[in-house]
C-alpha positions as CSV (number, residue, x, y, z in Angstrom):
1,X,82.2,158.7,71.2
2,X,82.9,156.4,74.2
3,X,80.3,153.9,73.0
4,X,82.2,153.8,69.8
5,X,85.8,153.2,71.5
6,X,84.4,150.6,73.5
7,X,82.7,148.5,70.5
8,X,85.7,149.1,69.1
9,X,88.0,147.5,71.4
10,X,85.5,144.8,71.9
11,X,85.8,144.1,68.6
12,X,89.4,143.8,68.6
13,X,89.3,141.3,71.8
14,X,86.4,139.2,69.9
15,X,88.9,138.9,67.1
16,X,91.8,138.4,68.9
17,X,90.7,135.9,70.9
18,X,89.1,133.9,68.3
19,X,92.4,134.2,66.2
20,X,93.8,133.0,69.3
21,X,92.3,129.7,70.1
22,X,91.9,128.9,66.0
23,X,95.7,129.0,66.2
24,X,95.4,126.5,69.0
25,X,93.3,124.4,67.5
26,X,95.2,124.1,64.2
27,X,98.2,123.8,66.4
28,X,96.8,121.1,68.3
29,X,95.3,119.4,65.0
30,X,98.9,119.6,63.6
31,X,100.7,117.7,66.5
32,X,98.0,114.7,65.9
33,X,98.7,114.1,62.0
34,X,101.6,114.1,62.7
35,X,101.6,112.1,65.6
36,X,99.9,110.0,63.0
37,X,101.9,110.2,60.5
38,X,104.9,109.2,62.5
39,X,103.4,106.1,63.7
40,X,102.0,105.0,60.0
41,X,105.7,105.8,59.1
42,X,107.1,103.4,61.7
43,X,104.5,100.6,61.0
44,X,105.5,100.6,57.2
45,X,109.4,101.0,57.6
46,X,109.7,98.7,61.0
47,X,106.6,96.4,60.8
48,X,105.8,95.7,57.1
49,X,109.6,96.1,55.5
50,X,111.6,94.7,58.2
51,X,110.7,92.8,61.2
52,X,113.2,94.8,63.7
53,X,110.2,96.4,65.4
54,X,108.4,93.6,66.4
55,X,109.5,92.5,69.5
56,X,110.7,88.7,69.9
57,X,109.0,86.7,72.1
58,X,109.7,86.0,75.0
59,X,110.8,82.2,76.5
60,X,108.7,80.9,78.7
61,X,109.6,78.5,81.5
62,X,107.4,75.2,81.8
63,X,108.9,73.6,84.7
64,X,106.7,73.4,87.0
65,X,108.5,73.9,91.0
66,X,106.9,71.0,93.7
67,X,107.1,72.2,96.5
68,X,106.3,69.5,99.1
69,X,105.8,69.3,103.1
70,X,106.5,66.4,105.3
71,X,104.4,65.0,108.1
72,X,105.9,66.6,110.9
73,X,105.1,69.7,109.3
74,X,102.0,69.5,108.8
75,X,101.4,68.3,112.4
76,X,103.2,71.2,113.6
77,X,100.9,73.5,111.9
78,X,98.1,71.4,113.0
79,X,99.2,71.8,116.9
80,X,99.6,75.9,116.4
81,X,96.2,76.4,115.2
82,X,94.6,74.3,118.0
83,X,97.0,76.1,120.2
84,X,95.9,80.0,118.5
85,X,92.1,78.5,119.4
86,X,92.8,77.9,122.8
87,X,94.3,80.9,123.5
88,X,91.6,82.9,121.6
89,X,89.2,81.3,123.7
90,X,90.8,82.2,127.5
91,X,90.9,85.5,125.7
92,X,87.0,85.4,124.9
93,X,85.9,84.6,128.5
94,X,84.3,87.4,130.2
95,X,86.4,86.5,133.7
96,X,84.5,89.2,135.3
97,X,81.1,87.3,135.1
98,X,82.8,84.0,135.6
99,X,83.9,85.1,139.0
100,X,80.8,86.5,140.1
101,X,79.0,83.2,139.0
102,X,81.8,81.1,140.7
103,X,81.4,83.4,143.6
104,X,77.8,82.9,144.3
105,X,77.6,79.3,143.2
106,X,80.4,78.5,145.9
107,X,78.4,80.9,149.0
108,X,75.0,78.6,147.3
109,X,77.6,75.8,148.5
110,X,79.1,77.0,151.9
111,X,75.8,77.9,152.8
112,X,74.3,74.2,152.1
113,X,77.2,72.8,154.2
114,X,76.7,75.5,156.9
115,X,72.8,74.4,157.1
116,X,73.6,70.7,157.0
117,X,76.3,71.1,159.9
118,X,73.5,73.0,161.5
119,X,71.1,70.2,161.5
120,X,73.7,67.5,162.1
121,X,74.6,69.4,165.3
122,X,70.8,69.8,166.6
123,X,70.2,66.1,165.9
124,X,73.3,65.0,168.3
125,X,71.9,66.9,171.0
């Protein structure tokens, strides 16, 4: 008896479900006709009767704006961008290893002058 309940009430769900989305369907078929519809009626009573759905078009303006920079300008733009590459360049030096080159390239050069006041002294004696 239960198995016939069940099949039963599957049956019912089967068909109420299918009912169900074969309403939707038709339901969604009948918005696009007449979506359809709706726009075929506006082409023939705006488009092809009349002319008071096309839209106008628009003006255009052909002028053409110069817009024209004088020399000083120009120059002044010039200087900034060879002043930006300076400036990016200090920034790009690694001063760290500069010094420490400076630093042993001027002991290289105390130490030369040392030597040579060394020998200059021993040959006055």
């Amino acid at each position: 008896m239960g198995g016939r309940i069940h099949g039963f009430l599957g049956g019912v769900l089967l068909t109420a479900s299918l009912t169900y989305y074969t309403g939707q369907y038709i339901e969604k078929n009948q918005k696009f006709v007449s979506k359809q519809l709706r726009n075929a009626d506006d082409v023939v009573n705006n488009r092809i009767l009349s002319d008071s759905g096309i839209p106008k078009p628009v003006a255009v303006d052909t002028r053409v704006d110069l817009h024209t920079r004088n020399f000083a300008e120009t120059s002044k733009d010039i200087w900034n961008e060879e002043i930006i590459k300076m400036v990016n360049w200090v920034y790009g030096i690694n001063w760290y290893s500069w010094g420490i080159a400076a630093d042993k390239k001027i002991s290289d050069l105390t130490s030369k002058v040392a030597e040579n006041l060394v020998v200059v002294a021993e040959e006055k004696k």
